[in-house]
C-alpha positions in Angstrom: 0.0 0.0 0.0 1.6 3.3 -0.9 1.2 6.3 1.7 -1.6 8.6 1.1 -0.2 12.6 0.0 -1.3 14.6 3.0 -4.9 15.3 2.4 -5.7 13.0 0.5 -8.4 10.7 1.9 -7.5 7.3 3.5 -8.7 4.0 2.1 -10.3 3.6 5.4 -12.5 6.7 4.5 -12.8 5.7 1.3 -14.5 2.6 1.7 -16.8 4.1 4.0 -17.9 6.8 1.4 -18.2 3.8 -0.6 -20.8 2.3 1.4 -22.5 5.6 2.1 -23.3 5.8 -1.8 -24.5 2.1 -2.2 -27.1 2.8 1.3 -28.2 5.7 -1.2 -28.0 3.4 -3.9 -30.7 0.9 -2.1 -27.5 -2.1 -2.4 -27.6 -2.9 1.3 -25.9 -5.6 0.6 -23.0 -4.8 -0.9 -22.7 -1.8 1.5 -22.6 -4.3 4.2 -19.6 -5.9 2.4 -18.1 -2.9 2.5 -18.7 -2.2 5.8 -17.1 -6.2 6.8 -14.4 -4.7 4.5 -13.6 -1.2 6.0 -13.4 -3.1 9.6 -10.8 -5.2 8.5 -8.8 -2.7 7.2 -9.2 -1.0 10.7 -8.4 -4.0 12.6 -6.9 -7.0 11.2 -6.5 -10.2 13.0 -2.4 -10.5 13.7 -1.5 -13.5 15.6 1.4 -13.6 18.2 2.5 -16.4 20.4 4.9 -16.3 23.5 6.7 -19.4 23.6 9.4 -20.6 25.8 10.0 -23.4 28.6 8.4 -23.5 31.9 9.0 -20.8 34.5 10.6 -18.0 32.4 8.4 -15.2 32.3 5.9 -15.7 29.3 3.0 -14.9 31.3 4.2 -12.0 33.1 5.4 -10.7 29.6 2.1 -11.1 28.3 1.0 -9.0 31.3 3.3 -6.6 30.6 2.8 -5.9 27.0 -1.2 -5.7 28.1 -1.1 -3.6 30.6 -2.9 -4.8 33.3 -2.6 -8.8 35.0 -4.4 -10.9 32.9 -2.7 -14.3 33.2 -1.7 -16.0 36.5 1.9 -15.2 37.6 3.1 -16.6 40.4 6.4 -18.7 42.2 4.3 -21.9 42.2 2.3 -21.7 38.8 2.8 -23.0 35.7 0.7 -22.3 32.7 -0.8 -25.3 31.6 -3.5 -24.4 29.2 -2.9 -22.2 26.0 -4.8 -18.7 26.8 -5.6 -16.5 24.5 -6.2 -13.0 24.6 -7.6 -10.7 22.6 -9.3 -7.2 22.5 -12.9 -6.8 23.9 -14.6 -3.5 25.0 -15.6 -5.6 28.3 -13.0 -8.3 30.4 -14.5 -11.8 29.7 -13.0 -15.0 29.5 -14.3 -18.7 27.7 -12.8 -22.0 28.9 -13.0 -24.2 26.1 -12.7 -27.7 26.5 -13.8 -31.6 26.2 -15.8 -34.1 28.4 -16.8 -37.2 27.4 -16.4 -36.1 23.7 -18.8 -33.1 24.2 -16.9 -30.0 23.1 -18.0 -27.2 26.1 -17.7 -23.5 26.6 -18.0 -22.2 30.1 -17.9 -18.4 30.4 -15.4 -17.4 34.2 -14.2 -14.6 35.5 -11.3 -13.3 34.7 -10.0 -13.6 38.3 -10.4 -17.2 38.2 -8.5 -17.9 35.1 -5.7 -19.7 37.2 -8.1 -22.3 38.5 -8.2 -23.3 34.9 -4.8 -22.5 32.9 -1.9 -23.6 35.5 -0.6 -26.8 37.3 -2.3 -25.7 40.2 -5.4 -25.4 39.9 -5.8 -27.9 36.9 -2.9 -30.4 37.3 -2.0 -32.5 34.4 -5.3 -30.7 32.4 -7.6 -33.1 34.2 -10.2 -30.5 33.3 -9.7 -30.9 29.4 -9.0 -27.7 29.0 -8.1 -27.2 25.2 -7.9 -23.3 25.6 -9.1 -20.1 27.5 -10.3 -16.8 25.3 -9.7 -14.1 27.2 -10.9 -10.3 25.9 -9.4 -7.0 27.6 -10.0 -4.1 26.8 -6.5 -3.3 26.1 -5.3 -0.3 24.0 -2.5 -2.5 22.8 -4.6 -5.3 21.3 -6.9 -2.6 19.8 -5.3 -2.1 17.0 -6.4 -6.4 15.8 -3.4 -8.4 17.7 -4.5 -11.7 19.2 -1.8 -12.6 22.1 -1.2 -16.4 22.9 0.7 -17.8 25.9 1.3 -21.3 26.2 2.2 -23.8 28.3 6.0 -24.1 28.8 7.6 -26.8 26.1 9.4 -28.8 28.9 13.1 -29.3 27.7 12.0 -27.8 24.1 12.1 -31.1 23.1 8.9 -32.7 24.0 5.4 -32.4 22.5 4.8 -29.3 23.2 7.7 -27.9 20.9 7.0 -29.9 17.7 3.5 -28.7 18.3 4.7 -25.4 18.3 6.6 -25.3 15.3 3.9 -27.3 13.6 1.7 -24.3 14.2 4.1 -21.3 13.1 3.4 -21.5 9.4 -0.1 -19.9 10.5 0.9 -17.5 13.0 2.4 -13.7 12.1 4.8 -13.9 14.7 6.7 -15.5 17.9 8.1 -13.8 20.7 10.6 -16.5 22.3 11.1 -16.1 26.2 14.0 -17.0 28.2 15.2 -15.2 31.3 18.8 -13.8 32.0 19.1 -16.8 34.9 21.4 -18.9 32.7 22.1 -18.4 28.3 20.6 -20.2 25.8 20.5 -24.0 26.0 20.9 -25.7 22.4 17.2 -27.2 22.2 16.0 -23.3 22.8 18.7 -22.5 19.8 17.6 -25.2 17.8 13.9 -24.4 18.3 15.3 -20.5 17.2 16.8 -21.9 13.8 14.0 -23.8 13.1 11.2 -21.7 14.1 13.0 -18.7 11.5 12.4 -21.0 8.9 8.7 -21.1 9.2 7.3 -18.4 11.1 7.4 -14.6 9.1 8.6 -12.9 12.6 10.5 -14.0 15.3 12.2 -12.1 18.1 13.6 -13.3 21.3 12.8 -11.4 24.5 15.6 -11.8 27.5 13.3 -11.5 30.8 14.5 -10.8 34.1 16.8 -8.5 33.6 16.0 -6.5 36.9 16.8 -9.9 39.0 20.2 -10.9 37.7 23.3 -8.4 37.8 24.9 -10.2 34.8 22.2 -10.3 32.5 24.6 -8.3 30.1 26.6 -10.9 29.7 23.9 -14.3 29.7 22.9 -11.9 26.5 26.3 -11.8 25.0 26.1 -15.4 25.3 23.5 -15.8 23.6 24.1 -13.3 20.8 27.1 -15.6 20.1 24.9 -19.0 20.7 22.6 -17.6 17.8 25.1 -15.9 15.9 27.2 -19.1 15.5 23.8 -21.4 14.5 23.0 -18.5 11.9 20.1 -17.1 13.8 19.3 -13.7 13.1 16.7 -11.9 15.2 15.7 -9.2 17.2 17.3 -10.0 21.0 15.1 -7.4 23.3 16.3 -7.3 27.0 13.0 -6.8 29.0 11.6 -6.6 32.8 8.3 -7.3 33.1 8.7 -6.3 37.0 9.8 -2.6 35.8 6.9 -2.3 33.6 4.3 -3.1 35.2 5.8 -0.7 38.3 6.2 1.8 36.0 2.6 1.9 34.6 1.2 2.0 38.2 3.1 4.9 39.2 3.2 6.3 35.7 6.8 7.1 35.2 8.0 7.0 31.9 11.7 6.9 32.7 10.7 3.5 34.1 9.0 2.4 31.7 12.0 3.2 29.1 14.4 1.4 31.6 12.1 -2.0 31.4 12.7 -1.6 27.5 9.2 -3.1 26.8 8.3 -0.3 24.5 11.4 -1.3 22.5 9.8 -4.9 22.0 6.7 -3.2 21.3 7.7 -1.2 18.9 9.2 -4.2 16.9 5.9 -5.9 17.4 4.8 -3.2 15.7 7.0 -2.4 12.8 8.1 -6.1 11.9 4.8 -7.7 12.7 1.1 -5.3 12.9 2.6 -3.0 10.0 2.9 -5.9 7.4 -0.4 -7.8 8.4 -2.3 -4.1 8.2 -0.8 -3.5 4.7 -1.9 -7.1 3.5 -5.7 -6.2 4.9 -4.9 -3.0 3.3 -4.9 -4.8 0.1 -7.5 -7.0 0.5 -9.6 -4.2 1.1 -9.1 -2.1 -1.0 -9.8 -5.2 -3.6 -12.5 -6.1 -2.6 -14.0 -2.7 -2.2 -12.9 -2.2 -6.1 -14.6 -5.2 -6.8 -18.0 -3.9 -5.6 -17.7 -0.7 -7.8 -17.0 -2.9 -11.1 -20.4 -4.6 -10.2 -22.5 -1.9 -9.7 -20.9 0.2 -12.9 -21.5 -2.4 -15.1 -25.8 -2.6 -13.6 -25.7 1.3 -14.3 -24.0 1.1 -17.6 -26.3 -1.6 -18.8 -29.6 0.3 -17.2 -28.4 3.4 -19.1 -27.8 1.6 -22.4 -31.0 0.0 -22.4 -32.8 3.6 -22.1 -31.1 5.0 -24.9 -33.4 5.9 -28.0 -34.4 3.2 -31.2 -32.9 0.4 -31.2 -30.0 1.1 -29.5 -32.0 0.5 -26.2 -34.2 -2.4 -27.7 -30.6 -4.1 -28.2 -29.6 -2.9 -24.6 -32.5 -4.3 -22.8 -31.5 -7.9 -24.8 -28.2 -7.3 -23.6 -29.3 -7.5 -20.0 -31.8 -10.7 -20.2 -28.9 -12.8 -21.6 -26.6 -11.5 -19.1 -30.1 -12.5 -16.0 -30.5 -15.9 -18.3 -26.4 -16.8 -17.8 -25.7 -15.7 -14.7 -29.0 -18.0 -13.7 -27.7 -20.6 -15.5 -23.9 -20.0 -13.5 -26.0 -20.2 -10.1 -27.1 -24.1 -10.8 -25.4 -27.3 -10.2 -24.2 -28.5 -13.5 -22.1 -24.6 -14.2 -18.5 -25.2 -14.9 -17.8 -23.7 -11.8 -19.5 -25.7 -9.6 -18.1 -29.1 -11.7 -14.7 -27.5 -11.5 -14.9 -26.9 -7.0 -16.1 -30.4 -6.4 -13.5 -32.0 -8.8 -10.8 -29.9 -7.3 -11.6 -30.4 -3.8 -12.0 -33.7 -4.4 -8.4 -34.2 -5.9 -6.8 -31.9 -3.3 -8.1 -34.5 -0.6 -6.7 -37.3 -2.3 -3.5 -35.8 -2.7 -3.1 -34.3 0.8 -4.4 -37.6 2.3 -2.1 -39.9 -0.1 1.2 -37.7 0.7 0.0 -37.6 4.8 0.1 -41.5 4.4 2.9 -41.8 2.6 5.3 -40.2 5.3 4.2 -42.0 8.2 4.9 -44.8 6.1 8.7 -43.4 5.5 8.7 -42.1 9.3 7.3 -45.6 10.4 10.4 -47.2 7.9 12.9 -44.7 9.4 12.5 -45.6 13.2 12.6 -49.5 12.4 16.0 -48.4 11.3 17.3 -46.6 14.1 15.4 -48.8 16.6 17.2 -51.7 15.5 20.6 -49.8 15.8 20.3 -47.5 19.2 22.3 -48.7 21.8 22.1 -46.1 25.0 19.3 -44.6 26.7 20.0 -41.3 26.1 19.6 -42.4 22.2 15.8 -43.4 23.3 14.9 -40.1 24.4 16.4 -38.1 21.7 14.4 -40.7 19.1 11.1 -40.1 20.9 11.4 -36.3 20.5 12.6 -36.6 17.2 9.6 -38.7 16.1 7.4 -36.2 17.8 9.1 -33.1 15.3 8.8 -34.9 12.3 5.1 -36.4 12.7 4.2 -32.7 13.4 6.0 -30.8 11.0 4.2 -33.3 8.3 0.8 -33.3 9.5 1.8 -28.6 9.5 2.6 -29.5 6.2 -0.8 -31.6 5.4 -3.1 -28.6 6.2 -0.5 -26.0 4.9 -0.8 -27.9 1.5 -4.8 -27.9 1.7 -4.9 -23.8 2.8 -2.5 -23.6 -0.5 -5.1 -26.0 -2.2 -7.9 -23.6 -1.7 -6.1 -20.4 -2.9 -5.2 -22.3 -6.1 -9.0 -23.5 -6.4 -10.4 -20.8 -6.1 -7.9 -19.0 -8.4 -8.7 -21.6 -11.6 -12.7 -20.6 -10.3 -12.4 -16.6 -10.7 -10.9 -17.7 -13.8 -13.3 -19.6 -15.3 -16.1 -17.1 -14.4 -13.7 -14.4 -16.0 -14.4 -16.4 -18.9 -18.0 -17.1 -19.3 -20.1 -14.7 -21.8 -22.1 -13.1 -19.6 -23.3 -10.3 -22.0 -21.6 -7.5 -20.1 -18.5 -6.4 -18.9 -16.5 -9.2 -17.2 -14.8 -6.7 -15.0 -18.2 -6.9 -13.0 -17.7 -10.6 -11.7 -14.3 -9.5 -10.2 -13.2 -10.9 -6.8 -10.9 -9.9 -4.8 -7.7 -11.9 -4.2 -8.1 -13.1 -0.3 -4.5 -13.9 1.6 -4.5 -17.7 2.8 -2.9 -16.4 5.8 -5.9 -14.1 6.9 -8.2 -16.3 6.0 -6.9 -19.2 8.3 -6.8 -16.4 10.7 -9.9 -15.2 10.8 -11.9 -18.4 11.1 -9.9 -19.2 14.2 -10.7 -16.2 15.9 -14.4 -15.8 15.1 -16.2 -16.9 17.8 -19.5 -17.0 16.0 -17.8 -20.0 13.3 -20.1 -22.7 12.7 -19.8 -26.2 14.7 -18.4 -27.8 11.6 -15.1 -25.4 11.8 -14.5 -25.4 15.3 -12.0 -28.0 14.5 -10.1 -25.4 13.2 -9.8 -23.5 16.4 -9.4 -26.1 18.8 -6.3 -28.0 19.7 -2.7 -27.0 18.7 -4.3 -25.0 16.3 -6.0 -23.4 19.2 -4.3 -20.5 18.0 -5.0 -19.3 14.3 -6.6 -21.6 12.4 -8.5 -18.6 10.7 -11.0 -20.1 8.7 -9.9 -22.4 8.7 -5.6 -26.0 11.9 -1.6 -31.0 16.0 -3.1 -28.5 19.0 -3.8 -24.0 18.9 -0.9 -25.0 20.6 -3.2 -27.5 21.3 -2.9 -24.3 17.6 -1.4 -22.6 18.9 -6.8 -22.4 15.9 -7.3 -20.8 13.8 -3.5 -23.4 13.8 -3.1 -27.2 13.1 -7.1 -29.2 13.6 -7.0 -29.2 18.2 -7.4 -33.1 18.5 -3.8 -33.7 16.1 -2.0 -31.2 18.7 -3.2 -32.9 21.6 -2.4 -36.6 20.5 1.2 -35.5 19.4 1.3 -33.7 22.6 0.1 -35.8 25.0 -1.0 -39.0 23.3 -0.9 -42.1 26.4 0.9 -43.8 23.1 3.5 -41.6 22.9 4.1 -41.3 26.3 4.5 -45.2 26.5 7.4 -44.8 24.0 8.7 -42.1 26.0 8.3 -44.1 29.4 9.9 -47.1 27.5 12.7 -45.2 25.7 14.0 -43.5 29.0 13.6 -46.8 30.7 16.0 -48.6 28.4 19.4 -49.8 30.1 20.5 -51.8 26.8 24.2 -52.0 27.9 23.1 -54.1 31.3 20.1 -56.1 29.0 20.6 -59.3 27.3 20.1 -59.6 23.8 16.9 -61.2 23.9 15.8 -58.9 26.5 17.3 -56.0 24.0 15.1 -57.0 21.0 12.0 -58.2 22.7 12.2 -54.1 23.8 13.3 -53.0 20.3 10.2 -55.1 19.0 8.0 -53.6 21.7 9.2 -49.8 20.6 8.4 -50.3 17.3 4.6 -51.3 17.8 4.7 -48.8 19.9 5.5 -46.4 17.3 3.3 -48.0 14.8 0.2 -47.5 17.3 1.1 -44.1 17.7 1.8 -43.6 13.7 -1.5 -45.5 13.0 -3.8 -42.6 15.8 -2.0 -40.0 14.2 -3.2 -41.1 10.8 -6.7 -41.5 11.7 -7.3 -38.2 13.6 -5.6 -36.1 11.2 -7.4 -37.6 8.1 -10.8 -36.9 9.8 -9.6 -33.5 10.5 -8.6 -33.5 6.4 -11.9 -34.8 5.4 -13.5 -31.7 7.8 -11.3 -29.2 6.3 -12.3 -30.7 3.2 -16.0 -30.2 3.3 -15.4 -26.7 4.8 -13.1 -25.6 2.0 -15.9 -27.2 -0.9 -18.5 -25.4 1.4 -16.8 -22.0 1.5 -16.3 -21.7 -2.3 -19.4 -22.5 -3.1 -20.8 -20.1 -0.9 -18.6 -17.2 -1.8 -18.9 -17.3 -5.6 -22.8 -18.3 -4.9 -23.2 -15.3 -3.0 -21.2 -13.0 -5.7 -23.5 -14.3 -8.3 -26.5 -13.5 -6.4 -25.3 -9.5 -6.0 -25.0 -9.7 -9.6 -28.2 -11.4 -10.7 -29.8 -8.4 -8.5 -27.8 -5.5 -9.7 -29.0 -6.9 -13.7 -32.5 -7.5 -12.4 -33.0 -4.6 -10.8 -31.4 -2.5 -13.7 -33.3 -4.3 -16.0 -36.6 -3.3 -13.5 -35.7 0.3 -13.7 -34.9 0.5 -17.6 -38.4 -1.2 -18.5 -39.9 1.6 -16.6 -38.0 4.2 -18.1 -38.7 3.3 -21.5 -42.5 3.5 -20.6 -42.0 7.3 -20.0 -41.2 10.2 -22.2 -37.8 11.1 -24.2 -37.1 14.1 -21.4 -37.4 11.6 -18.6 -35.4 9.2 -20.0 -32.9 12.0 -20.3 -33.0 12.9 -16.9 -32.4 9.5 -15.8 -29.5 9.4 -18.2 -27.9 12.3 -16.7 -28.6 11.1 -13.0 -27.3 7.9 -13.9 -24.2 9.7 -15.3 -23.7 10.9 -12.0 -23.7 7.8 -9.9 -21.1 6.2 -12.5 -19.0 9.6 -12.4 -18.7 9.2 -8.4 -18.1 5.9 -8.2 -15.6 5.9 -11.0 -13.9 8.9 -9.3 -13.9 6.9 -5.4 -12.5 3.6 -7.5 -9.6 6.4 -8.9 -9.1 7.1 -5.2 -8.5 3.7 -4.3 -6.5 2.7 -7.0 -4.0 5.5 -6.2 -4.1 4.5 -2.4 -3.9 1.0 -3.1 
């Protein structure tokens, strides 16, 4: 998005001028699209999760950036339960979680989130909880950022992590914790290489700094840890402490010595600016979009009350453009073939390629089963297995997200295409970022039972529309019920348990390979629940993707079979009345088109 010249209007108020015109223009409808349009420009959804292991100050962070103590801190409490918190005119919080299979949502108070989110009050998650939505109304999360902490990744090597990194594809940012106690341990620097390969932001926030002297030189450390690995990001040295002293006494040289604001900043500029310039764009799209539609009604209305036959041929013009976009809204249009062939093959494909890697993974710890020798080895092939199952079941919904894009690319093609009668320009849609649209679905809490799966679970966290845990999504991220079994499936543990248990130096051989035999059916169990969650997770996201595009390009037909209805309404009565009224209408239809072409001009320069 290029800068607006100093008084020049925004897009922002552009769009809304837009949809002040179609109110006046009796097109409700697409002034409400505007309207959906205009918000998201104001506020789009930007997801950032605070990561780290247990007891480093992720939640006091949190609290920090917020303003005001929204997540349980204390000596004795753990977080245990991915919160959530975004920005609501009113403090509220949802528990969201499973019993018996039911999926519940219990509304608390605020004050009584640590009952539910730490070891404390919910040991081990015995209440199910798969995540707590928490709205504040926070000046800092006005602005459309969605803060997640989560549950500390216990050694950065367990679940936890490879659910983590399974979930960054979808997320627009990370803030990595780790407090100025000790430097960098290599599973945090591994999880840093790894999670700058898939995740569009990362920084890393030093915490603590107020309680340890030598924090300077633990960050040193780890400026060399990272430098040495290639890791290049943002290193902030924060105190959540001095922060949140310095906002109850309101003194600002405190609040510049906690150096918070620099990690906001870089929130802001490296993070919120880029997601704002991509709803920017979409925006400004799809406000565009709504202007070609109703020019080419006008256009068509004002040809059709033109004198002789050049109306007679303009009113024709406008029945076969009714007669083939009624045609385009049935089941046997191209269109509609073309979405449920698509979605069909990308199902196939994403469900074949899922299968095939557990098959390779399943090959590839027979192998190093059969050759491990120390317990140590055990361990390090448990959390290994857990990173590689995750990052391909990432890559299984990342594939079907890129799926739909494509889909729906080859369908505003084809509609391009069809002889409508009119201007083609009128059927355009705007280009919607995969990205935002897995974003948004996560976050909407008014998303239809069929795509709660997307915000449930690892994916707990962005699944936006659309998916191993929100972090358990971290949704909306990975589908809630993959995160949790690669989390915390009894399977997986087993293999853990029996890993760690492993003295093969003091075991006989045939106590050695009855073990190795009992890993690898352990592994295979574990493979096998993977594959059968995940693919009913597919065949959801499936159904929701076929479901969407039909709707979408369903409902843009509609807005166009009323703007050449209703045009072709108001030209039959205009060529009932006299040549001077038919002038008048001319010249107040030449106004309509002039203002809209001249707001479209306007967004084209700010876009």
């Amino acid at each position: 998005m290029s800068e607006p010249a100093a008084g020049a209007p925004t897009a922002d108020a552009l769009i809304v001028e837009l949809g002040k015109l179609l109110q006046q223009l009796d097109r409700s409808d697409l002034a409400q699209r505007a309207t959906v349009a205009a918000a998201r420009l104001r506020r789009p959804s930007t997801i950032v999760c605070v990561v780290g292991e247990f007891k480093q100050g992720k939640s006091s962070l949190v609290n920090a950036l917020l303003g005001s103590q929204v997540c349980p801190v204390d000596d004795d409490l753990a977080t245990s339960a991915i919160t959530l918190v975004r920005y609501g005119e009113q403090p509220g919080a949802v528990v969201r979680r499973k019993v018996d299979g039911k999926d519940l949502s219990d509304p608390i108070p605020v004050a009584d989130l640590g009952s539910w989110v730490s070891e404390v009050g919910n040991p081990k998650n015995h209440k199910g909880v798969e995540r707590v939505e928490v709205t504040v109304p926070s000046p800092f999360l006005k602005q459309g950022l969605v803060i997640v902490d989560t549950p500390g990744m216990g050694g950065l090597g367990a679940g936890h992590a490879a659910a983590t990194l399974g979930f960054l594809p979808f997320a627009d940012g990370l803030i990595f914790v780790s407090d100025a106690s000790a430097e960098l341990s290599q599973p945090e620097v591994d999880f840093l290489r790894r999670a700058i390969e898939l995740c569009p932001s990362v920084m890393f926030a030093q915490t603590k700094t107020d309680l340890f002297a030598n924090w300077q030189k633990i960050l040193e450390l780890n400026k060399g840890h990272l430098a040495r690995q290639g890791v290049d990001i943002p290193i902030v040295p924060v105190s959540s402490s001095l922060r949140t002293a310095a906002l109850s006494r309101k003194d600002r040289e405190l609040n510049d010595a906690s150096r918070v604001p620099e990690l906001v900043q870089r929130l802001g500029a490296d993070v919120v600016a880029p997601a704002k310039a991509n709803a920017a764009a979409r925006s400004v799209a799809d406000a565009r979009a709504i202007i070609a539609q109703v020019d080419a009604g006008y256009r068509a209305e004002k040809a059709a009350i033109a004198d002789g036959a050049a109306g007679t041929d303009g009113m024709a013009t406008i029945e076969r453009a009714k007669a083939r976009i009624e045609y385009l809204r049935g089941p046997a249009a191209k269109w509609s073939v073309l979405v449920g062939d698509k979605v069909t093959d990308l199902s196939n494909q994403v469900t074949f390629k899922l299968r095939g890697s557990m098959r390779e993974i399943q090959r590839m710890m027979d192998e190093r089963i059969e050759v491990l020798s120390k317990g140590d080895e055990w361990d390090e092939l448990a959390r290994y297995l857990q990173t590689v199952v995750s990052d391909e079941v990432a890559s299984a919904f990342v594939a079907l997200e890129e799926g739909r894009a494509a889909v729906r690319a080859q369908v505003v093609e084809l509609l391009q295409d069809e002889e409508i009668g009119t201007d083609t320009h009128s059927l355009r849609v705007a280009n919607v970022s995969i990205a935002d649209m897995w974003q948004g679905k996560s976050l909407d809490p008014s998303m239809s039972a069929g795509k709660k799966a997307w915000s449930t679970g690892i994916t707990g966290l962005r699944g936006a529309q659309g998916g191993v845990m929100m972090f358990g999504m971290m949704g909306s991220f990975l589908p809630t019920a993959a995160g949790v079994l690669i989390m915390s499936n009894p399977v997986l543990l087993g293999v853990g348990a029996l890993f760690g248990s492993m003295g093969l130096v003091e075991d006989r051989k045939r106590k050695v390979a009855a073990r190795r035999q009992a890993a690898r059916t352990q592994v295979r169990q574990f493979l096998d629940d993977v594959q059968f969650e995940v693919n009913n997770q597919i065949g959801s996201s499936v159904r929701d993707i076929q479901r969407d595009l039909r709707d979408e390009f369903g409902e843009r037909l509609a807005e166009l079979l009323r703007t050449f209805t209703e045009a072709a309404q108001r030209a039959q009565a205009e060529v009932q009345k006299s040549q001077g009224d038919r002038q008048a209408r001319a010249k107040q239809l030449d106004v309509v088109l002039q203002k809209l072409a001249q707001v479209d001009a306007a967004l084209e320069k700010v876009g």
